[in-house]
N, C-alpha and C positions, 0 to 999 in steps of 0.2 A: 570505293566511295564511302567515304565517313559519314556519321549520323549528322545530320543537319540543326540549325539552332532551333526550330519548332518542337524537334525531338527531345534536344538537350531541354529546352522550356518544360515541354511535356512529362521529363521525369522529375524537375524539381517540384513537379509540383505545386502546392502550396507557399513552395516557398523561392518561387518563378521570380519572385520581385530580387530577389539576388541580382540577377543578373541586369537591373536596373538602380541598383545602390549605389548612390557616391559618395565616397570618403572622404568626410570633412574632418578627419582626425589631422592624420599626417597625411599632407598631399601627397601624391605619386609623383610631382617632378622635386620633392625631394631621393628618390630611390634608384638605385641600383639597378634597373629591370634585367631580366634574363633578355639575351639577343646574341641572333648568331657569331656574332663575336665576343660573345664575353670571356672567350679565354685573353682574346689582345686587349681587352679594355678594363677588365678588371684583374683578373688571377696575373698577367706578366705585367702589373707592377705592383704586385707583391715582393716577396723574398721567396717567389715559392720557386726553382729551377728548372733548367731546360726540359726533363725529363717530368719533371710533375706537371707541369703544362702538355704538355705534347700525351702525358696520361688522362688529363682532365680533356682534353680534347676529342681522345680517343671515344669516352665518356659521351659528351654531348654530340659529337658526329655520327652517333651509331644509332638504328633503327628506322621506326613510322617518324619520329619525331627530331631528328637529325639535323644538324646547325639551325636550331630553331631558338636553341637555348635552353628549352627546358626539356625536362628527362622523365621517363617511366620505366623504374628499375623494381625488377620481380627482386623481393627478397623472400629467402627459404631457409629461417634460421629455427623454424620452431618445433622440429625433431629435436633440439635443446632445450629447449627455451619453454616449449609447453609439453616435451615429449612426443615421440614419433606415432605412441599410437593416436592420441589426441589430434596429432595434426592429419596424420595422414588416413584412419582409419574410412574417412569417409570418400578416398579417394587412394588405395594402396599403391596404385603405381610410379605415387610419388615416393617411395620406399626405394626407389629406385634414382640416383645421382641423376642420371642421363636425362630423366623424362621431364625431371628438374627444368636444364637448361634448356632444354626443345622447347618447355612451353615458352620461355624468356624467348627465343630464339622467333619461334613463329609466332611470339605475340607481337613481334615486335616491339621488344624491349631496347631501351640504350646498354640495359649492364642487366647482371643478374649477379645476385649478393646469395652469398650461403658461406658454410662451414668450412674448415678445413678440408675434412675428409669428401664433401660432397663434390668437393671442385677441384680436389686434387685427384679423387678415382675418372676424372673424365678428362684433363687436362690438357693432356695428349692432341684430344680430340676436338676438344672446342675453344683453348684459350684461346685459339689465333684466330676464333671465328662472333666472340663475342665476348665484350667487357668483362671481367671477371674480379668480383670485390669480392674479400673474404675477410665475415667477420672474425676476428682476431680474440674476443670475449665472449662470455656467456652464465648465467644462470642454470647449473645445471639440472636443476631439479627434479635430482634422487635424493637426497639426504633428507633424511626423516629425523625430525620433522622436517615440512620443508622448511628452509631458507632462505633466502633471499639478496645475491651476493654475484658480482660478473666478474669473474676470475679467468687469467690468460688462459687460452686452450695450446697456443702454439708460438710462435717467433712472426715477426714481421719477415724476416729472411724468409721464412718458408713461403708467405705468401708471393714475394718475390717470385723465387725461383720456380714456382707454379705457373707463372707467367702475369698473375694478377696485375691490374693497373691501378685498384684502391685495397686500402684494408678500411672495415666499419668495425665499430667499436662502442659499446653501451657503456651507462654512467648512471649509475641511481641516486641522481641527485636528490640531498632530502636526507640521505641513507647511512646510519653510523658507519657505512663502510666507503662511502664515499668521496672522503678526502686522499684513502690507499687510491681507488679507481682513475681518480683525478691525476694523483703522479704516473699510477702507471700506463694511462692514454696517453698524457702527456709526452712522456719518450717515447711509447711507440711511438705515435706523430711524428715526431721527431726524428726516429727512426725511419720512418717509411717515407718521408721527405727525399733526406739521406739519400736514399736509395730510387726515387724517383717516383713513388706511387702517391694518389693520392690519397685521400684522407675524409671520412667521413663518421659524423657523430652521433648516437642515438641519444639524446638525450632525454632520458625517463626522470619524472620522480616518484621515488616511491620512499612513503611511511605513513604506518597508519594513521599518523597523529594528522596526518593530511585531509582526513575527514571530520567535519563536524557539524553535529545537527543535520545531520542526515544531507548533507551536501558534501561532495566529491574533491575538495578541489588541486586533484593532483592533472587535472588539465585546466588551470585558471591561467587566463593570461598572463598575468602577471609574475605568477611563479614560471611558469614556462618559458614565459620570454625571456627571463634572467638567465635559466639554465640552458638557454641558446645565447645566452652572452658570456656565459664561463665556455661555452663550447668553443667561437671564434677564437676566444684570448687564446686555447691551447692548440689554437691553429689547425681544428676544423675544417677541409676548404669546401663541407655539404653538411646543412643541421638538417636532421629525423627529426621531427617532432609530430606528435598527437596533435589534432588541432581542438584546438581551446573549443570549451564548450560553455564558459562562465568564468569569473572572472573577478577582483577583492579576496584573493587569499593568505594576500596578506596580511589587511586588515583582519578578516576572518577569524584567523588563527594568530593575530597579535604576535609577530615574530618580524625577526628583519628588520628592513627600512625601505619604505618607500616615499613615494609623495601625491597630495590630493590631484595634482593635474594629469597625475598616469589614469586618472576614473575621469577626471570632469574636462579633462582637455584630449589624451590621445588617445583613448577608446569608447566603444559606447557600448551596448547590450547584440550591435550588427554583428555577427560572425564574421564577417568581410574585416570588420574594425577592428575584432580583437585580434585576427592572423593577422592584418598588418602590424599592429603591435609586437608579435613574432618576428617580421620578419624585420623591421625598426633593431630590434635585437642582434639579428643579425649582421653587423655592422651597415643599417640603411638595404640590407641586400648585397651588401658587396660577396659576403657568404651565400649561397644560394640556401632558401627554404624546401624542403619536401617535406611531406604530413603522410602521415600512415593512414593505409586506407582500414584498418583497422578488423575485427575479426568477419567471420561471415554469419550473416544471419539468412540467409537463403535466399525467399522472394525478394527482401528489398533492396540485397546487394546493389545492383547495379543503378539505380537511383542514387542507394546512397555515396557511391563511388561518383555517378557524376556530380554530384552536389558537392566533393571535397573538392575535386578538382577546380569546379566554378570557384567556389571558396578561397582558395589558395592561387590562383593565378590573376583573380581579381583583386586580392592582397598584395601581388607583388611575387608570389613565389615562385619556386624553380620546379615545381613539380611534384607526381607523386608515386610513392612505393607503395606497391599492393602486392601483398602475398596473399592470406586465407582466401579472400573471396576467388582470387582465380586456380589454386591450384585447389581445393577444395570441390572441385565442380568437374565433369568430365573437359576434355582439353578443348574441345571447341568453343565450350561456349567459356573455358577460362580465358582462349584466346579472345573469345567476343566482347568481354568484359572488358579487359586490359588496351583493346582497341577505342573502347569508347572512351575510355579515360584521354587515352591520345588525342582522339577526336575534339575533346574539350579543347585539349591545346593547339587544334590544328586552325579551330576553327573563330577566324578574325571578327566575328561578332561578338564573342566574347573579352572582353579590352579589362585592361585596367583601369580600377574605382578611381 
């Protein structure tokens, strides 16, 4: 039995009226919504192939949350990305490949996303038993000083013949290194199409010139949603993104092009409004949105994991990936975590704005 909407109510807390906002940006019957069929209504009239569909399907049929449309994929890429002991110290038996996929596994996960090596030492064992996306890039972060740079680890082939059904792939938009990342996403994509997997985007920006006056704004709608619209063009078929916390960053930091009706017509200060903005980016949705559930802060994980999910599927999205908060925490209650997220999405009181 999933948590019920007095529950879900109960952890937003303060900010309960979420789930009562209507979006007068961009209406919802302009979008794309996730639904049990979107692989027949949206993805097979693309160019994407027998094999990528039949991949992407495999994807959204798996799990708590199975031809539902939308998805909750464990990803476990930050034994890279922040360092193994960083991520795992506070939970070492994630040092271990296997306990990886179990937690995906009995959280009821649609996919679980990791490394080369994590999903190739179990592969054996579990591709044929659940999704398997491997990110293809990475940040490796030993070089001293550090740097800041997602360089290939491995071949699109290999994740193939691992049994994978997507490769994920990060892009530091923003990033003097960025336009290399962009070509070399690119062919993968292309690559793993090819070959029948599908395809999904992290789309980060990072530079520091991104902050000013003490304001953040490498999660502005604005900036964000763009680097979910270079995502699609290089044929994307799922955007990662942070979800927006604020929003004029381009004005902000005077750079680019935008226009006055992206502030005074299709978003407003509502978190609801600026992910649909996101997801608007997304071709309308016809690319599915997911938002990071972001790192773990302890006690108020689980609120704030249901509040993304309200967040994101009253925008229009496809769901959401959470790694720290659940593997970070003994297995039960990362599986309790990861079910509530679900629960967001199971449960029909929750509608689009």
């Amino acid at each position: 039995m999933g948590i019920s909407i007095s529950e879900i109510e109960k952890n937003l807390g303060s900010e309960a009226s979420l789930l009562k906002h209507t979006c007068k940006t961009i209406p919802k019957e302009s979008l794309h919504l996730p639904s049990a069929d979107v692989v027949d209504t949206i993805y097979a009239a693309s160019n994407r192939n027998n094999n990528v569909l039949r991949s992407l399907q495999s994807i959204i049929g798996h799990g708590r949350l199975a031809n539902t449309g939308y998805v909750s994929i464990l990803p476990v890429d930050q034994g890279i990305e922040h360092s193994g002991g960083a991520s795992f110290a506070p939970n070492p038996i994630y040092f271990d490949p296997e306990n990886i996929v179990k937690l995906a596994i009995e959280g009821g996960c649609n996919a679980v996303a990791s490394t080369y090596g994590v999903l190739a030492a179990v592969s054996r064992k579990y591709a044929h038993k659940i999704p398997f996306i491997v990110k293809i890039n990475h940040n490796e972060f030993l070089s001293y000083p550090n740097k800041y740079d997602q360089i290939m680890f491995g071949t699109v082939e290999e994740a193939a013949q691992m049994g994978a059904v997507a490769v994920g792939a990060t892009i530091y938009f923003g990033s003097h290194e960025s336009d290399r990342q962009i070509v070399e996403v690119a062919q993968a994509f292309e690559r793993a199409h090819e070959l029948g997997l599908a395809t999904i985007l992290w789309c980060y920006l990072r530079n520091n010139d991104f902050k000013k006056d003490g304001v953040d704004y490498h999660t502005s709608a604005d900036l964000t949603g763009q680097a979910n619209h270079i995502g699609v063009t290089i044929q994307a078929d799922i955007i990662k993104q942070k979800l927006p916390t604020n929003n004029g960053g381009y004005n902000a930091l005077k750079f680019g092009k935008t226009h006055a009706k992206v502030y005074s017509d299709l978003t407003t200060d509502n978190p609801i409004d600026l992910t649909r903005y996101q997801v608007a980016n997304c071709y309308m949705g016809r690319m599915g949105l997911i938002n990071s559930g972001g790192e773990s802060k302890g006690a108020t994980d689980l609120a704030e994991a249901i509040t993304t999910a309200v967040v994101n599927k009253r925008a229009g999205g496809m769901g959401l990936i959470s790694g720290r908060k659940a593997f970070q925490k003994p297995l039960k209650e990362g599986v309790a975590l990861l079910n509530a997220i679900q629960d967001v999405y199971l449960c029909k009181e929750v509608t689009i704005a």
